[in-house]
C-alpha positions as CSV (number, residue, x, y, z in Angstrom):
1,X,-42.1,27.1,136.0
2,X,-43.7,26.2,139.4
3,X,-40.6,25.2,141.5
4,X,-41.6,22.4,144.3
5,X,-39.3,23.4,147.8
6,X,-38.3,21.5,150.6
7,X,-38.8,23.8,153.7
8,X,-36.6,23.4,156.6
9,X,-37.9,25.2,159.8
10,X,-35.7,25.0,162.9
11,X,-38.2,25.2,166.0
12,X,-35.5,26.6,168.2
13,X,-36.4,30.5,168.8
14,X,-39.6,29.6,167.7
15,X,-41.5,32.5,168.1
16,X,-39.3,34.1,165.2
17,X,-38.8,31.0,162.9
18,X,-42.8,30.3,163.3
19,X,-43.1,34.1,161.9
20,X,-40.5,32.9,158.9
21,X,-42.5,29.8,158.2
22,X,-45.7,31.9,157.3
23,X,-43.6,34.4,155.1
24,X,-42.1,31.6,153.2
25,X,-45.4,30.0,152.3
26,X,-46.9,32.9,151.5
27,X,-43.7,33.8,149.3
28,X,-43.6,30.6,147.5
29,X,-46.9,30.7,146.5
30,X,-46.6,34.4,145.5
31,X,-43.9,33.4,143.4
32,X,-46.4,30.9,141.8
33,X,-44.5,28.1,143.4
34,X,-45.1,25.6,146.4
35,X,-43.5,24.4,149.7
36,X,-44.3,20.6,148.8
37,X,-42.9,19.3,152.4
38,X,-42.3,21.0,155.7
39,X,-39.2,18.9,158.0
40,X,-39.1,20.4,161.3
41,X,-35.8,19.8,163.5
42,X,-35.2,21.5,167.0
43,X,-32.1,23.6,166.1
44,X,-30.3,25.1,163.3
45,X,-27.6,22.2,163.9
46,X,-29.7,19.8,163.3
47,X,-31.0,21.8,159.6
48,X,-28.4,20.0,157.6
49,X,-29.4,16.2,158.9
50,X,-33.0,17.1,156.9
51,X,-31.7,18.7,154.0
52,X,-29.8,15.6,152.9
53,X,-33.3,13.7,153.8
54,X,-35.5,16.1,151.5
55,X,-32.7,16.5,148.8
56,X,-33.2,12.9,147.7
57,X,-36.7,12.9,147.2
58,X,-37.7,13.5,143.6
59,X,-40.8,15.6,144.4
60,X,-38.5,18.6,145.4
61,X,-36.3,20.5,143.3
62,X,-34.9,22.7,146.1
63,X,-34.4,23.2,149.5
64,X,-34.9,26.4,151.7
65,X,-33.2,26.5,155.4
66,X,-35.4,28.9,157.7
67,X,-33.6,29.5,161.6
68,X,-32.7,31.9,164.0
69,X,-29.2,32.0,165.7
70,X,-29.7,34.3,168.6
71,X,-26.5,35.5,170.4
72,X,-25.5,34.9,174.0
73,X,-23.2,35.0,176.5
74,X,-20.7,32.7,174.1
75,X,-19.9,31.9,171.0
76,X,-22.2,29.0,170.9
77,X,-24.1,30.9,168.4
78,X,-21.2,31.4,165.6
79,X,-20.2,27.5,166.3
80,X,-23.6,26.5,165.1
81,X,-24.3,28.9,162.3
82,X,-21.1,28.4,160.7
83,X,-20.9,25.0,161.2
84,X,-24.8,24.3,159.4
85,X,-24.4,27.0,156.8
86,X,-21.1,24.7,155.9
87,X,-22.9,21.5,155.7
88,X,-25.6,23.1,153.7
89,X,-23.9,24.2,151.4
90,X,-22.0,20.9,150.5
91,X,-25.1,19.3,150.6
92,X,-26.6,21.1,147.9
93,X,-23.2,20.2,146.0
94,X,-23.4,17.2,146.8
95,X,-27.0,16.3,145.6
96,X,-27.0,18.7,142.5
97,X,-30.3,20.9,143.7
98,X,-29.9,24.6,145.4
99,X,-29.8,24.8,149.3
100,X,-31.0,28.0,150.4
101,X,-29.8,30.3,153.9
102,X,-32.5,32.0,155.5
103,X,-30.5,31.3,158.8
104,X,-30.7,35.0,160.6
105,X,-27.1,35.1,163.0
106,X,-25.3,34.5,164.5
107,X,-24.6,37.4,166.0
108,X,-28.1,39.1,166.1
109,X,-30.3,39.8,169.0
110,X,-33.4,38.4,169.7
111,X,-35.5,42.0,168.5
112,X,-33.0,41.9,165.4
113,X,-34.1,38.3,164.2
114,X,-37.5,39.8,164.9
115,X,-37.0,42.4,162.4
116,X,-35.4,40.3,160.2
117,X,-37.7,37.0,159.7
118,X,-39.5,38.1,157.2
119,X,-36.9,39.5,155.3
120,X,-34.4,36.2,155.5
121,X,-37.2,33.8,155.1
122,X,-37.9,35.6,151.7
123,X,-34.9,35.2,149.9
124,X,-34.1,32.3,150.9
125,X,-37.0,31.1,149.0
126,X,-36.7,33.6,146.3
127,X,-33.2,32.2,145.8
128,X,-34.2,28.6,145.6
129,X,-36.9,29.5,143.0
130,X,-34.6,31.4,140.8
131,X,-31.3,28.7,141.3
132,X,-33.7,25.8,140.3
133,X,-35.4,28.1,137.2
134,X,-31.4,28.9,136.2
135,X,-30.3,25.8,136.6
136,X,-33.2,23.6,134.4
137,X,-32.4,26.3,131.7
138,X,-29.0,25.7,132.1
139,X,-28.9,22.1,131.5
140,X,-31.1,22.9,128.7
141,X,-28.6,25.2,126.6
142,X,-26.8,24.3,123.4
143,X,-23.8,26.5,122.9
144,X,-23.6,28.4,119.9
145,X,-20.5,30.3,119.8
146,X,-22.3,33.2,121.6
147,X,-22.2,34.5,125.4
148,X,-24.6,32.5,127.4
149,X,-26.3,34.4,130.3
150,X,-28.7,32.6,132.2
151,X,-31.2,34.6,134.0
């Protein structure tokens, strides 16, 4: 099943989430599915404004959330990734279609979102695609007085 994503790319600390960008297309295709639309917002606080945007369009069945969160001298970094990683997730609640993480913080440093970009940016799509596969199978099962696993 090709599974059609909503990719959210935060173009603060863009130099890393530029790098997560190109790892999540390429993933998604290698996956044999496709990032249908691209929403770019300045920050990861501003992620969860688009993801209630993409969520009601029909054309995508999930949404992944690309960002970095790099620490500094406060804890402006933990206010914003908490706060977004909240909102995305009732979002995806909310609107019945997966909402992926691929936020990397808060609490990293700059060379440790490098590192990790690739990484993050990867299963965040690699979750969408396999919560979107799961869940169409899902709504497509008849119990039968068996154990259902979906997988």
């Amino acid at each position: 099943m090709k599974v059609r994503l909503g990719l959210i790319v935060a173009e603060f600390n863009y130099d890393i989430t530029r790098i997560m960008e190109e790892k999540a297309i390429s993933h998604a295709k290698f996956l044999d599915s496709e990032v249908a639309i691209i929403f770019k917002v300045p920050g990861v606080f501003d992620t969860p404004y688009a993801a209630s945007r993409l969520l009601k369009l029909d054309y995508v069945d999930a949404v992944s959330v690309i960002g970095a969160v790099v620490q500094g001298e406060t804890k402006h970094d933990e206010l914003v990734a908490n706060q977004a990683a909240r909102m995305l997730l009732d979002l995806g609640e909310k609107y019945g279609k997966p909402v992926t993480l691929g936020i990397i913080g808060p609490g990293a440093s700059r060379m440790q979102s490098l590192e990790r970009a690739e990484e993050y940016s990867k299963r965040a799509v690699e979750a969408a695609i396999k919560l979107t596969i799961r869940q169409k199978k899902l709504e497509s099962i008849k119990y039968e007085g068996k154990t259902i696993i979906v997988e």
